[in-house]
C-alpha positions, 0 to 999 in steps of 0.5 A, spaced: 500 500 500 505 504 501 509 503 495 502 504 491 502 511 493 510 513 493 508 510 486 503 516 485 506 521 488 512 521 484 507 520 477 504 526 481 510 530 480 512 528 474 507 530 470 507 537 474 514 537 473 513 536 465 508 542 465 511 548 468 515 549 462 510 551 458 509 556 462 516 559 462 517 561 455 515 568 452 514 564 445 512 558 441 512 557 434 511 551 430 513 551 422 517 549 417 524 553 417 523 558 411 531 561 412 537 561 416 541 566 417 548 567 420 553 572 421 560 572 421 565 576 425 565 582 421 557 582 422 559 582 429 559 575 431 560 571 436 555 574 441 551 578 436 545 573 434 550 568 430 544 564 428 537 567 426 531 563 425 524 564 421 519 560 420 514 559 414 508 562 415 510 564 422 509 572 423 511 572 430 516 566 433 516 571 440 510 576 442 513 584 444 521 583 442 524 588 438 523 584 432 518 578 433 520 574 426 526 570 428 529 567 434 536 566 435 543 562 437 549 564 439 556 561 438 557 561 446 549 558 447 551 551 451 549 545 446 550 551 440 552 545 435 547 541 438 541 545 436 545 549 429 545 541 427 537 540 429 535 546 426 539 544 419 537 536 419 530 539 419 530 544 414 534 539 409 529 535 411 522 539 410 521 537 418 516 541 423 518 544 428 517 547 435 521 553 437 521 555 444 523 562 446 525 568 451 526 574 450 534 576 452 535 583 456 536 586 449 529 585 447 530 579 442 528 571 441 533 566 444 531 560 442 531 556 449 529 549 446 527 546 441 523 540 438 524 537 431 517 534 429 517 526 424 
């Protein structure tokens, strides 16, 4: 009977655990990768939004930033390879994506996470 109710709780706290960060994004965007644009030393790089995102038929990838259209990657963002490697893969690919986003002190969409759709 104890074992049953640990059992619970933990199912209890893993679900509420799984649906807090939904509500921690200032944006979500679901779409198929229309452009990527990077910019190199001489635009400013690293540090200057290295890599932006636009999403087909996705006006607003994150409501009230300076320019809502894009999201971005920075060459210092931890897992920066990981993420350049799955928002290439998927538009090659003609995949779906979501992307998630803050706004960064700028007023700018970071992409804080992501996910590649079958």
């Amino acid at each position: 009977m104890g074992m049953k109710r640990v059992l619970h709780a933990a199912i209890g706290v893993a679900i509420a655990v799984a649906a807090m960060p939904a509500a921690a994004w200032d944006g979500t965007a679901t779409g198929k990768i229309s452009q990527i644009n990077g910019v190199g030393g001489l635009g400013g790089a690293p540090g200057n939004y290295d890599i932006r995102v636009y999403l087909a038929g996705q006006s607003t990838i994150c409501p009230g930033a300076v320019d809502p259209t894009w999201g971005y990657i920075n060459v210092s963002d931890p897992n920066y390879k990981g993420l350049l490697a799955m928002l290439l893969t998927a538009q090659a690919s003609g995949k779906t994506v979501t992307l998630y986003t803050n706004k960064d002190s700028t007023g700018y969409c970071q992409i804080a996470y992501m996910a590649v759709m079958t």
